[in-house]
N, C-alpha and C positions, 0 to 999 in steps of 0.2 A: 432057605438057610436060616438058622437060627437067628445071628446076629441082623436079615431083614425082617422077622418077624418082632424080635426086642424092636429095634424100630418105629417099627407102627404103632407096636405098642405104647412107645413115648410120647410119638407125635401124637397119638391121639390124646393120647392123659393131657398132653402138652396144651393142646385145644382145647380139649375141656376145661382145665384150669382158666385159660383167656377167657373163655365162655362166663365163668359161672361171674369172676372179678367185674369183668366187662359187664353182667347183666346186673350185678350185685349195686357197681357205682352210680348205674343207669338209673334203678330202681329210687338209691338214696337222693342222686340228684334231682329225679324229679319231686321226691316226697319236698324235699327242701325248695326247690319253685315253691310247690303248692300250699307251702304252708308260709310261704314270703307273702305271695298273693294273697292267701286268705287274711295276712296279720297287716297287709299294707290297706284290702278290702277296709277290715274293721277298723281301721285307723280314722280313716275318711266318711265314716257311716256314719253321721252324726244319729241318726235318728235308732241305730241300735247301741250307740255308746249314751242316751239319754240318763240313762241310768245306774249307768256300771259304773261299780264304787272304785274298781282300779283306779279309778283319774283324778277319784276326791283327792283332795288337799289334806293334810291334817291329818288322816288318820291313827287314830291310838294305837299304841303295840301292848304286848300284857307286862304289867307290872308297875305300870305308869301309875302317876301319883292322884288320890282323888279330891273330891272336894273337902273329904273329911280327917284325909292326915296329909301328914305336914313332907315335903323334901322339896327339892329347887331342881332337878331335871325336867324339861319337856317330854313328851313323850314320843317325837321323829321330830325330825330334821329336813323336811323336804323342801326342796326351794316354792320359792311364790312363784301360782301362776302370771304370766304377765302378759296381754293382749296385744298382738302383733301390730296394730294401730289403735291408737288411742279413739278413745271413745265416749259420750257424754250416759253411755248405759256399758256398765259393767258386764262382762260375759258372765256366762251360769256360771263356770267354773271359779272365776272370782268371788260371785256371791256366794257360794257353797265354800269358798275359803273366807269369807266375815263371817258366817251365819256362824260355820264351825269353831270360830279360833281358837276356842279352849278346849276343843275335843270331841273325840263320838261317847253319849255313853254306852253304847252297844254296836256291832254291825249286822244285826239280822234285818235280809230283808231293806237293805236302804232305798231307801227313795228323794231325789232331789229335786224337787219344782224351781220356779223361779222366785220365790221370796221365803221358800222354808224347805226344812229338810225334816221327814221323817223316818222309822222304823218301823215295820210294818210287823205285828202278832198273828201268824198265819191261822194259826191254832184258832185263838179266840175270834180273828177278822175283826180285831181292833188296833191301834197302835201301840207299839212298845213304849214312844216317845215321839214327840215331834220337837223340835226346835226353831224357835226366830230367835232374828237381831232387830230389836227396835232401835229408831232414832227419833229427833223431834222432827227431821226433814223427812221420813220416812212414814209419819205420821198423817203429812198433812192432806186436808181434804181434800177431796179433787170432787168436784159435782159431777163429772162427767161418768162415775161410777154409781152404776144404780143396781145397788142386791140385790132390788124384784126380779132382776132378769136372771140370777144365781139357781142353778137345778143342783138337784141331790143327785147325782154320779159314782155309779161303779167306778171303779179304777180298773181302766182294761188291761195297766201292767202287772197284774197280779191274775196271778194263773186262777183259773174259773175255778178250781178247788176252794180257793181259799179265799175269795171275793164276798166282802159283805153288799148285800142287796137293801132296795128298799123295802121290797116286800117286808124284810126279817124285821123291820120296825114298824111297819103299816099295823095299826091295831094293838100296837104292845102296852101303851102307854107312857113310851118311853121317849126322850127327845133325841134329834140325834146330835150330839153334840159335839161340837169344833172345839180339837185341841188346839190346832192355831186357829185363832179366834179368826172372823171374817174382818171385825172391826181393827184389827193390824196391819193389813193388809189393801188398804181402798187408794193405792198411790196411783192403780191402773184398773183395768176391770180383767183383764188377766188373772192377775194375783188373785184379786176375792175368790175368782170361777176356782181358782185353783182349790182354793180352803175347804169347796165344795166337795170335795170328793171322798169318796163313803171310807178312805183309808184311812182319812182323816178326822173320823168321827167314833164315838163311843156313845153308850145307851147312858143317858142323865136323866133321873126328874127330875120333870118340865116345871111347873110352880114349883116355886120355891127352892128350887135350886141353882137348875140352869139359866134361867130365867132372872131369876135374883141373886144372891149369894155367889153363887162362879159369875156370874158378870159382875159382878160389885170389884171381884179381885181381878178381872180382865180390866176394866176399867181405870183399879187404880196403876196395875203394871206399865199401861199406856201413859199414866200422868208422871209416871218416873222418870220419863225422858223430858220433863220440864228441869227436869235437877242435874241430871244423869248423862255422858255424852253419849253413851252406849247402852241398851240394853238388853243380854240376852237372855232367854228364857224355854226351858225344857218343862214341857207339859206331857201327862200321862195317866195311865189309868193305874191302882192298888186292887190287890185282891187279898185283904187284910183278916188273918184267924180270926175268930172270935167263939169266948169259952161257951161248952152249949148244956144243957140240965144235966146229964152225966158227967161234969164237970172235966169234960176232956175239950180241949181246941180245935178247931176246922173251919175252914175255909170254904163256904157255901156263898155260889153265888148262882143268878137264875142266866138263860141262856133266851133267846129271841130268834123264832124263823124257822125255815129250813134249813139254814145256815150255822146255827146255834154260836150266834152273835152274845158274847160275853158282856154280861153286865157289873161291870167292876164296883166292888164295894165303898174304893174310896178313890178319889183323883191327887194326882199333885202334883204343884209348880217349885221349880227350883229356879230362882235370877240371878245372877250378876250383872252387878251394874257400876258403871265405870266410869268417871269422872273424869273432867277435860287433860286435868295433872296425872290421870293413871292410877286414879286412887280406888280400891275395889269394894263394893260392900258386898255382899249375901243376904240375900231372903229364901225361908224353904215352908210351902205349905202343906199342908194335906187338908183334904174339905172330907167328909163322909157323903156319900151320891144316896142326899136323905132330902125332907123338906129342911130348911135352917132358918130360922127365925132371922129375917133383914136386920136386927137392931143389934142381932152379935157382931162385933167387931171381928175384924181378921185378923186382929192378932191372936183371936186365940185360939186362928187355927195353925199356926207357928209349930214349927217342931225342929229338933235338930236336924241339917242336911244328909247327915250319916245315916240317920234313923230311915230315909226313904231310899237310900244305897242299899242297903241291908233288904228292905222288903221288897223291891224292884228286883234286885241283881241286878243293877247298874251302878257305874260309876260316872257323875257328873262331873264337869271342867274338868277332865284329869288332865290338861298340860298347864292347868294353872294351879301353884303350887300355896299350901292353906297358907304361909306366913306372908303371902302377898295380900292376904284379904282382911280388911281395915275391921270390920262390923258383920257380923251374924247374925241376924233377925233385930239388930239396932244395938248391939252388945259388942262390947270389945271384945277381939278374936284371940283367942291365945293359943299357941301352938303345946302339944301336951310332949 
């Protein structure tokens, strides 16, 4: 009969409908398990969230303010982290909120150790920038740290593409040289090892530069915290034009290895330093990665802080706003 045939016909549509909803909500509800568990996994993995900038503090958003003009906004809003029991050693997390307070100048590539933070130049297998916070407690000697035992290290979190080696400097001539210096870092023998690592390093000449001249101004950075309560500092490499006989500009720089380890033209240090009352000065250098005569002073390798915003593409301290900063290379700061 007709009307049993319409029938079955329903009841089966009728089933199949339960079927597909039933298998549909089955399918969502487990996706939604498995992705609880994989996000509750990575929660608790300390040793795969070592790295991962989601958890940094501080981080900049675009438009934020830099070292070199003037406004009063931060750049986020995130709460501090705060250590679920107190503790006589600060968690990474905390230190990567000192080290940063005044901001990232980039996010490519971050990397966060335990007494510094860098940026890592995949391209070149140099860094973008590295950053410390000096103090004078942070400074002091500890004998029980001894260099000799410091090795030159690949950084195994950096995918084997893009890893500078020692080989790429064995014979080059070149030094390998610590943007966070080792001598910042001797409060434990952790931190120095850490300085060691080849992410952390750029091609310097050795006499006469690295050797001399960039430690003269490592040296004096470290005596700033006899004045200073705070002090931070962003270290880097420049890859600065220069005009060539056809009187056109270009940017030539030589490469090192198999790896073709970038050897930057010029370096530089950008400080803030911070007085007990919160009072802030600026210092910004650029060295050329030449021989340099010991008797030239550092001031005259001073330069406006905008001028190495501009040749980097970064922006330094952007949550700290220029009408907060007292003195510019020892000059009163004026907002334009």
């Amino acid at each position: 009969m007709a009307w049993k045939s319409n029938f079955r016909v329903t009841a089966l549509a009728t089933a199949g409908l339960i079927g597909f909803f039933t298998g549909n909500f089955t399918e969502r509800w487990k996706l939604t398990q498995n992705a609880w568990k994989c996000l509750h996994v990575n929660q608790n993995d300390e040793d795969d969230l070592l790295h991962e900038i989601r958890r940094m503090p501080g981080l900049p958003i675009f438009g934020t303010v830099s070292a070199a003009s003037p406004g009063n906004k931060p750049s986020i809003t995130e709460k501090e982290l705060v250590p679920l029991e107190s503790s006589p050693v600060p968690s990474k997390s905390i230190r990567v909120s000192e080290i940063m307070k005044y901001g990232f100048p980039g996010l490519d590539t971050v990397r966060s150790f335990d007494d510094y933070v860098l940026s890592y130049d995949r391209r070149n297998r140099v860094p973008h920038w590295v950053f410390e916070h000096l103090t004078k407690e942070s400074l002091v000697y500890n004998e029980s740290v001894d260099r000799s035992k410091c090795e030159f290290t690949e950084d195994a979190s950096m995918h084997p593409y893009f890893r500078a080696l020692n080989s790429d400097y064995r014979g080059s001539g070149f030094d390998r040289g610590h943007m966070a210096a080792a001598g910042n870092h001797r409060l434990c023998q952790k931190h120095v090892d850490q300085t060691f690592l080849l992410s952390n390093m750029a091609p310097q000449v050795g006499v006469g530069f690295n050797r001399h001249s960039w430690n003269r101004l490592e040296k004096y950075v470290r005596k700033m915290t006899r004045t200073y309560k705070n002090v931070y500092v962003c270290t880097g490499p420049l890859y600065l034009p220069r005009k060539e006989s056809d009187g056109k500009m270009y940017i030539r720089y030589q490469v090192l290895g198999a790896n073709s380890v970038a050897v930057p033209t010029h370096f530089f240090k950008v400080i803030v330093a911070e007085t007990a009352d919160q009072k802030l000065d600026m210092e910004a250098y650029v060295m050329p990665n030449q021989v340099i005569d010991d008797k030239t002073p550092l001031t005259a390798f001073q330069v406006p802080p905008e001028s190495i915003e501009r040749a980097a593409g970064l922006l330094f301290f952007d949550k700290l706003s220029r009408d907060k900063i007292r003195k510019i290379n020892g000059s009163k700061s004026t907002v334009d």
